[in-house]
N, C-alpha and C positions, 0 to 999 in steps of 0.2 A: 504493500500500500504506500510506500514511500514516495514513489515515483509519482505516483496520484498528489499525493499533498505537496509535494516538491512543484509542479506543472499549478497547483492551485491557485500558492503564493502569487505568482505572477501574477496572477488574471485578477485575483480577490486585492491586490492592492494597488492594481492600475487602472483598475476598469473605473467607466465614466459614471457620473451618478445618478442615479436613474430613480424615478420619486416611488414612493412606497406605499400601496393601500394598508388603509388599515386592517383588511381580510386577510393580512399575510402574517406569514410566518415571519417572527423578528429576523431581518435578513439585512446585518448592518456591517460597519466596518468600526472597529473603535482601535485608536491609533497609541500604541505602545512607545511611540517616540519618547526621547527626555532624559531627564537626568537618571541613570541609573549608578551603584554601586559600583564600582571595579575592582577586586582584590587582583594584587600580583605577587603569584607565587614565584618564589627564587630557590629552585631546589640545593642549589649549589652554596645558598648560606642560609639554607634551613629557617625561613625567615617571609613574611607577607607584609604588604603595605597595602591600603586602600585607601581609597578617593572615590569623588563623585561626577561621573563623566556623562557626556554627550551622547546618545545614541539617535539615528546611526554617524557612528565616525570610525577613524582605524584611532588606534591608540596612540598614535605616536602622535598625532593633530593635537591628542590632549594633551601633550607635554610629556609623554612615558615613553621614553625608549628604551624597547623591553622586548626579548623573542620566546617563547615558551608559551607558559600554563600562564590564564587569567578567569577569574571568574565573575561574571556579569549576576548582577541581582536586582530586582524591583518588584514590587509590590504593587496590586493595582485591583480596583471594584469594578465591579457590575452588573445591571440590571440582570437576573436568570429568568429565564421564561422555559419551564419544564417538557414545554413541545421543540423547545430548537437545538441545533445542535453549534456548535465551539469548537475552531477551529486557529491554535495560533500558528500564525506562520511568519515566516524569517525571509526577506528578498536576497539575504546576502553576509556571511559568516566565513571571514578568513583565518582558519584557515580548515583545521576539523572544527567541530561542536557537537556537545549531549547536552541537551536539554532539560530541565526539571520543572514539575508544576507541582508544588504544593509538597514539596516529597519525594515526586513518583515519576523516574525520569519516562518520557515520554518519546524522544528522538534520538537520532544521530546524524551527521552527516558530516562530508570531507566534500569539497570541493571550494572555491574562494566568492567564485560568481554568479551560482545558482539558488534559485529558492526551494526553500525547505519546508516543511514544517506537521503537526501532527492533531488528528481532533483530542480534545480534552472534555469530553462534556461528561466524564465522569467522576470527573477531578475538581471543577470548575466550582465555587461557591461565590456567593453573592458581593460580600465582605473579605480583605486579608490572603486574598490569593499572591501567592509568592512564585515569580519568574526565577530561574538560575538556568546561566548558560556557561559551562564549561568550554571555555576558547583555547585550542593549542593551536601555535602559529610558532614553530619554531625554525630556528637556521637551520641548515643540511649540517654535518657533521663537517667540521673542514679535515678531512683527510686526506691524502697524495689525491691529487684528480678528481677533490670534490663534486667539481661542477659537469664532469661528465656522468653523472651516475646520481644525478637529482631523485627527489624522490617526494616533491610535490611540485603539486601542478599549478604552475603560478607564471609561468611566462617570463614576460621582464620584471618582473614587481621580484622577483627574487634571484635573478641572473643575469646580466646587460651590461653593456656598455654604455650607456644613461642612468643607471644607479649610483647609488651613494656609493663611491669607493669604485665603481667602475666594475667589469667582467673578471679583471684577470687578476686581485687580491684578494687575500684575506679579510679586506675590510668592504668587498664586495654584497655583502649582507647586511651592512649598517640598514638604523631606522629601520626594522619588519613594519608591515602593511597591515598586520594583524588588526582585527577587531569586530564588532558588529560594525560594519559600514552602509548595511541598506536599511531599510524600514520595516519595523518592527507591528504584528497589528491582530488582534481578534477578531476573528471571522466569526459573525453569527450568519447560519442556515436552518433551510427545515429538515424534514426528513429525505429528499435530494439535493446533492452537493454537486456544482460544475466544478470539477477539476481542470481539467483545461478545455481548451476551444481551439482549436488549428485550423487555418483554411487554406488552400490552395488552388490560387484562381488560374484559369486556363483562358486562352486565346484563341479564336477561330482566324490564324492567320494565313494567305496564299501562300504555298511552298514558295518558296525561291524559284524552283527548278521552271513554277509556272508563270513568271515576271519575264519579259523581255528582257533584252542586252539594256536597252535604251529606258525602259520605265526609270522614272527618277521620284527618289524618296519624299513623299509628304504626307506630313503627319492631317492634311484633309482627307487623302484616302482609307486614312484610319479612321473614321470618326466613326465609323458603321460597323466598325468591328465588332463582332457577337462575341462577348463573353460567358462565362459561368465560374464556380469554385465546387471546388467538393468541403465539406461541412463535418469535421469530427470530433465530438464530444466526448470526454471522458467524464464519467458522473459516478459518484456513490451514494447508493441507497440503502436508507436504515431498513427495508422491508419491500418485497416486493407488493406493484402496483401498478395501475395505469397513473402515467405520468406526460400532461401535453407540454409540447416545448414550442412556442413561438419565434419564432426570426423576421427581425425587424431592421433593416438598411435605412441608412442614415447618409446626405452626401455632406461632408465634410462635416461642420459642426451645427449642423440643422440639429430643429429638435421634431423636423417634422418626418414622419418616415416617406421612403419612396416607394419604396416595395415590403410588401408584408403576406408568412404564411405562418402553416400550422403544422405541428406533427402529431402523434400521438403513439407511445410507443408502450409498451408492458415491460416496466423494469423489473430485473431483476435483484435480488440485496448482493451488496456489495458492490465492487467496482463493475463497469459495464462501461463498452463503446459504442455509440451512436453513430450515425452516418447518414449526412444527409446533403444532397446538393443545391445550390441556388441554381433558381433556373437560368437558362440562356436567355440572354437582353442585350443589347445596345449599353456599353455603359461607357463613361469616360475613361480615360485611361492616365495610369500613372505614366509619365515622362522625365527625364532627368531635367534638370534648370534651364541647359544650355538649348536643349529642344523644344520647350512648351511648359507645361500647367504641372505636376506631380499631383494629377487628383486622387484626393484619398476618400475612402467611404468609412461606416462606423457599422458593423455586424452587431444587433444587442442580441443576444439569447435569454429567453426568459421558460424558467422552469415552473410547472402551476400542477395542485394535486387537487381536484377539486373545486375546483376557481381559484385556490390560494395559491399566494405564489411563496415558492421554497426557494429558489436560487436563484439569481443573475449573473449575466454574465457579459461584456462586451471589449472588442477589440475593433482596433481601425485593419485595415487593409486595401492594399491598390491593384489593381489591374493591372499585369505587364509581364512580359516574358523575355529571358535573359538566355541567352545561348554563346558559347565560345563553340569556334569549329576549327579545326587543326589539320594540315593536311603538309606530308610532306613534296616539297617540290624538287625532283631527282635532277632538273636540270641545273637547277642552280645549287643543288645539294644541300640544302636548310628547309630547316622546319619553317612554316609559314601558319600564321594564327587570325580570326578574325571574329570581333565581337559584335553582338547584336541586340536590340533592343528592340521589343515591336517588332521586330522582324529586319529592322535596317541595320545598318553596318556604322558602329559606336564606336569612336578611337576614345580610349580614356585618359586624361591628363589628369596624372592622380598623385597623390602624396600619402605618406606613412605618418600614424598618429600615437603618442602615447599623449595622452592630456596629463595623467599626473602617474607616481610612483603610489599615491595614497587616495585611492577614489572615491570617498569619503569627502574631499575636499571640492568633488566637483556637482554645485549644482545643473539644476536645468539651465539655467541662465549661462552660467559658463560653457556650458556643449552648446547652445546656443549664439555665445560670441565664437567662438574658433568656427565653427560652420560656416558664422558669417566673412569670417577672415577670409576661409579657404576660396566661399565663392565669390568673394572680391579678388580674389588671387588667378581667378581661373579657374578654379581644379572642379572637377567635375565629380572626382572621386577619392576615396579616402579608404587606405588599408587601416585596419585597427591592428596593431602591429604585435601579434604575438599574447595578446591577453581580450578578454573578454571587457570591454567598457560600462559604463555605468547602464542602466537602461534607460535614463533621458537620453543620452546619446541618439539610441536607434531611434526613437519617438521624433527627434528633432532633424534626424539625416530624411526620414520620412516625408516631414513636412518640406522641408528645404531642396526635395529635386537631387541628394547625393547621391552617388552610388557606394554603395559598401561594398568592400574587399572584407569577410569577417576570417581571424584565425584563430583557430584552436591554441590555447596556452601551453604549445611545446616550445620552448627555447634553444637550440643546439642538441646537449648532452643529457638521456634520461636512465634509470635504471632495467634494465631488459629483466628483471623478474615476473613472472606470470600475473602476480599478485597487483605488480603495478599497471600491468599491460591492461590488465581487467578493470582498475581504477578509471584508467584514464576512458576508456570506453564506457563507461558509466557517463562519465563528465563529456564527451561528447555526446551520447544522446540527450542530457540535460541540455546543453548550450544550443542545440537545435530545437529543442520542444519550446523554451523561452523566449528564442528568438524567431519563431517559426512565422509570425505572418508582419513582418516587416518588410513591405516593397524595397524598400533601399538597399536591401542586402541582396547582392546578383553571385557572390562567391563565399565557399567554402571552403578553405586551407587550413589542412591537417597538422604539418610539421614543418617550422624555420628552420634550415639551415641546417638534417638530422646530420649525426657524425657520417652515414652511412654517402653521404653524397656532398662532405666539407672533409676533404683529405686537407685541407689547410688545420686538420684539430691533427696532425700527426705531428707537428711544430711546437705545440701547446701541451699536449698532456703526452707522457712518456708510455704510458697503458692503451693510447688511441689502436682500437680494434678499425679495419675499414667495414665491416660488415654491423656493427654496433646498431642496435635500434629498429632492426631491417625491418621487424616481426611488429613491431609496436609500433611506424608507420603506418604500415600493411594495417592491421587491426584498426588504427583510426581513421584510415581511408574507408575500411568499407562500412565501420557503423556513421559515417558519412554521407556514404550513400544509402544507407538503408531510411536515409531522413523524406527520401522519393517527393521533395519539395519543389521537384523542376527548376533548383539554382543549380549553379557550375562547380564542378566537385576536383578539387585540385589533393594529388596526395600530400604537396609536399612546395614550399617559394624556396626552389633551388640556388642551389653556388654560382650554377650557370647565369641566370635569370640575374645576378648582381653584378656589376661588370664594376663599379668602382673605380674607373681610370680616373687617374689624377689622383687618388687619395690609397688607395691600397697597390695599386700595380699601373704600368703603363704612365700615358700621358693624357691630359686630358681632350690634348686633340685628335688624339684615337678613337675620338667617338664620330669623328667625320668618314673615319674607314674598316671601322670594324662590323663584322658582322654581328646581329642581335638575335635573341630567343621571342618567339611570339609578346612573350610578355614579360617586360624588366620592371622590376620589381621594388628594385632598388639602385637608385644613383644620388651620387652628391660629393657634399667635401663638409669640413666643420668650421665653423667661425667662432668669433669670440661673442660672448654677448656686446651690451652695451659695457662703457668704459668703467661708466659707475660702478655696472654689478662684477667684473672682472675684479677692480677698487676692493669691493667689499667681501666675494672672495678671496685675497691676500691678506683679508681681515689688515687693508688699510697700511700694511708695510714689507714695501720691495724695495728693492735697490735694482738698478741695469748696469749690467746684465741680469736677469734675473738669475737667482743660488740657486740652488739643489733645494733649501727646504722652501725658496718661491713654488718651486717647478710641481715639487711633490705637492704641496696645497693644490696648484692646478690640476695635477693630474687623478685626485681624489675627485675632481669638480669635472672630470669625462676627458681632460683635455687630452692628445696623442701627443705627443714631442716629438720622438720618431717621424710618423707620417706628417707633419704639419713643415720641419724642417728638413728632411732627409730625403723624403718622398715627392712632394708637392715643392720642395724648396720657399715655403714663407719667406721671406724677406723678414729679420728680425727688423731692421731699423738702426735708430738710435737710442730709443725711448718707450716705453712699454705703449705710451699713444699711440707710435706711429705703427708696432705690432701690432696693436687691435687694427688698426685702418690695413694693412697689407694681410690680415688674417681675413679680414669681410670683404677685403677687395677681390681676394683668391676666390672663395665661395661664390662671388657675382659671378665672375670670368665663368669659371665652373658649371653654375648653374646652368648659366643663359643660354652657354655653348651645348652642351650635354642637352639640355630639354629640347632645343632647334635642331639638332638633329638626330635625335632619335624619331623626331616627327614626320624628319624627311623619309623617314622608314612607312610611312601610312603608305596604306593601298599593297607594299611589297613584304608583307608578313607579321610586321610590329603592331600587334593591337592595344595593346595598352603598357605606358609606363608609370612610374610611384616614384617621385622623386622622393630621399631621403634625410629628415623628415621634418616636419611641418614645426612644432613648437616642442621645449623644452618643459621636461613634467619636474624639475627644480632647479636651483641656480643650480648653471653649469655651463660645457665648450661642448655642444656635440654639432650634429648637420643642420641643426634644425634652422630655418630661418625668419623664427619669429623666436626671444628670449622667454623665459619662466611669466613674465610681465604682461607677454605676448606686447612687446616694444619691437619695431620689425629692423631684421637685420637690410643690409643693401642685396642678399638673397633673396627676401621677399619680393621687393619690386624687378630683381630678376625672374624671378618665376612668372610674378605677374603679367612681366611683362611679354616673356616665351610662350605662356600658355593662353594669348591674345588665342580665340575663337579661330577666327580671320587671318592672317601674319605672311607677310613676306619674310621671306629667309633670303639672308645673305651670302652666300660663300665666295670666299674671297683665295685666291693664293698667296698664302703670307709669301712666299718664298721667291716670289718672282717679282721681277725689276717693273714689269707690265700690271698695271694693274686690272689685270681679268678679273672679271667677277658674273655670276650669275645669282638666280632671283627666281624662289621659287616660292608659288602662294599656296599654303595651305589653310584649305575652307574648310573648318567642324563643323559649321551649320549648316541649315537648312535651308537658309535664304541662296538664292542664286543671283550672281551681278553680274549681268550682261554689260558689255562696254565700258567695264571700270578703267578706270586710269591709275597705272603703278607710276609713282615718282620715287626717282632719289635727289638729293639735298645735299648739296657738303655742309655742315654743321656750321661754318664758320665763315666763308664768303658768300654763300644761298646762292651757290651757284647751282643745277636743279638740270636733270635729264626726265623725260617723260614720254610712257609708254602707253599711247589711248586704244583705244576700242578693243578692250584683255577681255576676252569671255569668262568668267570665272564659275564652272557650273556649283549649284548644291555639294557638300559632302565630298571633296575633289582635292585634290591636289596637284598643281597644272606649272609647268617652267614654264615664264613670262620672260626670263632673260637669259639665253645661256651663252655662257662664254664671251661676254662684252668684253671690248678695251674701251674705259672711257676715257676719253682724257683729259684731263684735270681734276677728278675725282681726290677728295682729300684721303687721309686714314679717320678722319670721323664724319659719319655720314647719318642721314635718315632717310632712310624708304620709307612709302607710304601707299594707303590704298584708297581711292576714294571711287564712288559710287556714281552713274550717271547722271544724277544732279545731283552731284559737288558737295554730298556730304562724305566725310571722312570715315571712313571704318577700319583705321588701324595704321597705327604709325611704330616702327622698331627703328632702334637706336645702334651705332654700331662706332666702336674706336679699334682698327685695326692695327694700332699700336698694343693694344692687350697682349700680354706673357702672358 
């Protein structure tokens, strides 16, 4: 039954609020938030301390840094009504937990990001009922090659190169995440309980095969699109019964329905799965930002014994279908990748996201600005990079038009014991049942970077097996797929898939000739924050050069020295100033180049790339190009400025005395500009070449200049694009004096 109450949580403390007859069964939500007890046990000096902390939070928000045993206690009343039944449950407990009510422990569960929780209604008294939640969140043991042989499932919150102390120390586990961090809350029901609700909406789209060469993408030919979902409930029944269950559609946040039916089913006691489809209709459809609307609908479920009503239940959900297709091409001998939305062909300009180390600190409001960041940046999409996020997140990428990259919390290196193999496939079909009818999420990825396909951990740990993991991949690939949710099911974001030039191998202008994997995953370089928070990490005293114990303070705070000076060759300077300015000037270069062309890859296999990665989850030096502050590096407005919809791309031959150069426009939209006009600019005398009547179709990517000699062209220039009447759709910046 755990799996049931676990799938409950969710629904019972998200869902919308829906008014209540008084013929019903008490069917409410009373919210356990607030100050609770904390004891922290210290087995090691035989000794406890308590305090009065915050829930939900992680522990360490409250001031306690602290990894092990802690126990949560609170006291709380309420109304009983001897017909209903009491259900508490938990959104989110890092890292195990057993629960007690009254005495009588009632639960268990392991996992950091899942909801849990268990009925109590025979525990439950009106007066003096006492909550206890035993929280272990402890460190892995540090032994020879700790961190290959993990042995919880936590992602980066417990092993990265963005953590306290960084990947590759012993102080790699500072500050644990540990705590109740989600929403705490009493379920009242009647005698049927919705445990969860999952839909999975389906698309009457023309195959491809039967579209013309020549049909070109719009989303007006969508409009007619037939839809449907299929409909599956999970319910527990104190007794069997006939029990009608209504469904009521909602478009957006109307309170009025659009579509409304009936079921009527003979439950059985105990848990029981329903099934039921919405019929085919005409509905709107969920869209990414850059292409249209992200219309979302609201599914209410309502459970009635009698005319009374026992349970509610409601979730949003959109209309829209996500496909990757792969095909290898013998001629050119690479794989070739290509994504789709609706049925069209989606290049994703995307980025990798940790928002914080401690998720606990992050409201709806804060997933809500970085969303807004990103899609002021461009980016169309966002990998959640190696842990599970808060659950306003997906609520908010939903409303906003993102597309999700979601992954499973494997980090690298884990323990190949049966026991754990079997863990972690528990915690995947959780992290899919929770996240099951979120339109924003188009992908599924198993394992970061397993040992089994990162022969770079043979450099790192002296025990690196190449075969490590194989089995416990494999197992989270397929209960992956047994989610049969029609998203894109990835085993594993490979070594391949991260190409790194400029910051781990190569040079960065090896992205102009190398070849790429359908989907790169990861690219970038790291910059310094702002000057101040560099400042206040040195805790305020350096000298220049900077010392050994400057560097160490950095490199506790993510910084590489190595690759920043050796690799990438940073320019120190003279002054720790002018290092920040030649650390975020490197990242611009980086960025801008890297992102421009991998894009020149659209159309010949590249379907989607993740630049690496969007904002820092605490003070620190990592890729990110936005600081802890979210204050934006000279990255962001590179990005923003590469991942322009619309864009001319420049390529220039640094090497030559001539200055050749070509000019190639790539179109992500939808819109089509017949007759546009490309100009370039020198920056500095408006001196200006112009190329009129450029066809530029829909969704295309079209050379408008190849192999010009202009002459007098400076080394900093502006191209641009403008539209048959004369308005501007996109201007890029270029100084071909850039190292």
């Amino acid at each position: 039954m755990r799996i049931a109450f676990a799938t409950m949580a969710l629904f019972s403390l998200s869902s919308c609020a829906i008014q209540q007859s008084t013929n019903d069964w008490q069917t409410t939500t009373q919210s356990l938030n607030g100050l609770w007890r904390l004891e922290i046990i210290d087995d090691q000096q035989r000794q406890s301390t308590s305090q009065n902390v915050n829930v939900p939070n992680n522990w360490y928000l409250e001031g306690i840094d602290h990894a092990g045993v802690a126990i949560y206690q609170r006291k709380f009343d309420t109304n009983i009504s001897e017909q209903s039944r009491y259900w508490l449950v938990f959104d989110a407990v890092d890292y195990e937990a057993k629960v007690s009510v009254n005495g009588e422990q009632v639960t268990a569960h392991t996992g950091y990001f899942s909801p849990f929780g268990a009925e109590i209604s025979h525990l439950i008294r009106d007066r003096n009922n006492n909550v206890e939640v035993w929280v272990n969140s402890p460190n892995e043991a540090v032994t020879p090659d700790w961190s290959l042989y993990k042995t919880q499932i936590k992602g980066v919150l417990n092993h990265h190169d963005t953590r306290p102390g960084g990947a590759w120390s012993d102080a790699g586990q500072d500050k644990n995440s540990g705590g109740i961090w989600g929403d705490v809350a009493l379920k009242v029901t009647g005698p049927t309980a919705i445990a969860s609700l999952t839909v999975v909406p389906t698309l009457d789209l023309p195959s491809r095969r039967s579209r013309t060469q020549t049909s070109k993408p719009s989303l007006k030919a969508l409009e007619t699109t037939t839809t449907q979902a299929s409909v599956s409930l999970t319910v527990n029944n104190l007794y069997s019964q006939p029990v009608s269950f209504s469904y009521r559609l909602f478009e957006g946040d109307s309170t009025t329905p659009v579509e409304s039916y009936e079921q009527s089913v003979n439950v059985k006691a105990g848990d029981q799965t329903i099934d039921w489809k919405l019929p085919k209709k005409v509905r709107d459809l969920w869209w990414p930002w850059d292409w249209g609307k992200p219309s979302l609908y609201r599914l209410e479920v309502t459970a009635s014994i009698n005319g009374k009503v026992t349970d509610r239940q409601a979730t949003t959900l959109g209309f829209r279908q996500v496909e990757f297709k792969e095909t290898f091409d013998e001629k050119e001998n690479k794989q070739k990748g290509q994504f789709y939305v609706n049925g069209l062909p989606y290049f994703v300009r995307g980025t990798n996201y940790i928002g914080s180390q401690w998720l606990g600190e992050l409201t709806a409001n804060d997933y809500q600005r970085d969303i807004t960041l990103m899609k002021s940046a461009n980016i169309n999409s966002v990998r959640v990079h190696a842990h599970v996020a808060g659950k306003a997140f997906y609520d908010k990428a939903d409303q906003a038009g993102v597309i999700v990259w979601q992954d499973f919390p494997l980090q690298w290196g884990y323990s190949d014991a049966p026991e754990f193999r079997l863990e972690a496939v528990k915690q995947v079909a959780e992290m899919t049942t929770m996240l099951a009818n979120h339109p924003s999420i188009a992908f599924w990825s198993g394992h970061n970077e397993p040992p089994w396909d990162a022969d770079w951990m043979k450099y790192k740990y002296p025990s690196y097996q190449p075969t490590q993991n194989q089995l416990l991949t494999e197992a989270v690939y397929q209960q992956l797929l047994k989610a049969k949710d029609k998203r894109i099911v990835r085993k594993a974001s490979y070594t391949k898939e991260h190409p790194w030039l400029g910051w781990y191998s190569g040079d960065y202008k090896d992205y102009s000739t190398a070849t790429f994997t359908p989907i790169v995953s990861e690219f970038g370089a790291q910059a310094m924050p702002s000057l101040t928070m560099v400042k206040h990490i040195l805790e305020g005293e350096w000298v220049w050069p900077l010392t050994e114990q400057n560097i160490a303070k950095l490199k506790y705070h993510n910084y590489q020295p190595h690759e920043t000076l050796m690799l990438a060759k940073v320019a120190q300077g003279e002054s720790l100033s002018q290092f920040h300015q030649n650390s975020q000037e490197y990242q611009r270069v980086v960025t801008k180049y890297a992102s421009e062309h991998l894009r020149l890859n659209k159309g010949e296999g590249v379907a989607a790339i993740y630049q690496f990665m969007f904002v820092d989850s605490w003070p620190s030096i990592t890729w990110s190009v936005l600081d802890v502050t979210r204050e934006a590096k000279s990255g962001y407005r590179a990005l923003k400025q590469a991942y322009q919809p619309v864009i001319a791309v420049v390529e220039r031959d640094l090497y030559s005395v001539k200055a050749h150069l070509s000019v190639t426009v790539i179109n992500d939209s939808l819109a089509a500009y017949p007759k546009a006009m490309v100009w370039i600019r020198n920056q500095f005398d408006d001196k200006q070449w112009v190329f009129d009547g450029v066809d530029l179709p829909a969704n295309s990517k079209k050379v408008v200049i190849e192999e010009s000699n202009l002459a007098g062209i400076s080394g900093a220039i502006i191209v641009g694009i403008t539209d048959q009447n004369g308005t501007e759709i996109s201007r890029n910046l270029y100084n071909f004096q850039d190292k």
